[in-house]
C-alpha positions as CSV (number, residue, x, y, z in Angstrom):
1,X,0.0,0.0,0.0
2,X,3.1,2.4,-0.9
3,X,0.4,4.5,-2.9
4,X,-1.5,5.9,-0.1
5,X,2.3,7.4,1.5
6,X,2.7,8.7,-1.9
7,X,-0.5,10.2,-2.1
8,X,-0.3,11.7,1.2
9,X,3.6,13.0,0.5
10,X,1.8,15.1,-2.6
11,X,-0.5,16.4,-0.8
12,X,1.4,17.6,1.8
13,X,3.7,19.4,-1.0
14,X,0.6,20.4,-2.9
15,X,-0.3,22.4,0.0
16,X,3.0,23.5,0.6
17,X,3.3,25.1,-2.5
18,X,0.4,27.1,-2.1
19,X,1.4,28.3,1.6
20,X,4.9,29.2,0.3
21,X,4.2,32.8,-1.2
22,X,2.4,34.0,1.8
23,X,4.8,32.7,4.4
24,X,7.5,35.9,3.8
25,X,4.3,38.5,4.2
26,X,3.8,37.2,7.7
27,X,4.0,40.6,9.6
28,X,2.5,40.1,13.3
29,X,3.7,37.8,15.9
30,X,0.0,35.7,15.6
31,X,0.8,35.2,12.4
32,X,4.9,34.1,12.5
33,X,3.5,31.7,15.2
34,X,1.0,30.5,13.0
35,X,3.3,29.6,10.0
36,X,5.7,28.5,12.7
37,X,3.1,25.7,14.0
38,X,2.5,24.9,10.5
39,X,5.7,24.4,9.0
40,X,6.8,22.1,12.1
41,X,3.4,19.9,11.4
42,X,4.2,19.8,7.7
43,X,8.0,18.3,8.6
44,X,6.1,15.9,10.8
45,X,3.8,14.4,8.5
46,X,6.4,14.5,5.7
47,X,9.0,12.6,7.5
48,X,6.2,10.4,8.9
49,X,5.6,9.4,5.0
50,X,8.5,8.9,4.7
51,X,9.6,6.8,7.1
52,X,6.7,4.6,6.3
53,X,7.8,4.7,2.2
54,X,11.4,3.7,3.0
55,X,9.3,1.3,5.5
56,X,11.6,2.5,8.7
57,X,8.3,2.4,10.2
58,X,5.3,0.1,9.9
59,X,2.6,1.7,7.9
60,X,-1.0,2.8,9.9
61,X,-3.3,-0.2,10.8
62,X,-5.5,0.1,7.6
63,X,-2.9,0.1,5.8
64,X,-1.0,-3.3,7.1
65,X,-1.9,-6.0,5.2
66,X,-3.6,-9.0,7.3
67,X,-1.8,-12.3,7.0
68,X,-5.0,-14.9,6.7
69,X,-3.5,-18.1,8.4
70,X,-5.2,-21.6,7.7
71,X,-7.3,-22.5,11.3
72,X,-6.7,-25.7,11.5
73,X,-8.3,-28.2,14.3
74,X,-5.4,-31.0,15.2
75,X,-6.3,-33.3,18.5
């Protein structure tokens, strides 16, 4: 399930690029602390997704493919 790390690793620069232009204008203190807070949540989940695409980690739950093992009833 690579795909969904993928997908989440373009999103995460698809927002970025539209958050770049306006980080620079960023005048008040509310508004440093605000980009601040985002920019430190955006390094998170990108080197979360990463992690789990150069499978450091293990990937979410859903994601973790269920090895179905034969029940078998021996006496």
């Amino acid at each position: 399930m690579r795909h969904y790390t993928i997908l989440r690793i373009l999103l995460a620069g698809f927002f970025l690029y539209f958050a770049w232009p306006y980080i620079p204008e960023a005048s008040s203190n509310l508004e440093l602390t605000f980009w601040g807070a985002w920019l430190t949540f955006f390094l998170v989940v990108m080197g979360a997704n990463f992690a789990t695409l150069l499978q450091i980690s293990r990937p979410p739950v859903m994601e973790q493919e269920e090895l179905k093992a034969r029940n078998t009833d021996n006496y």
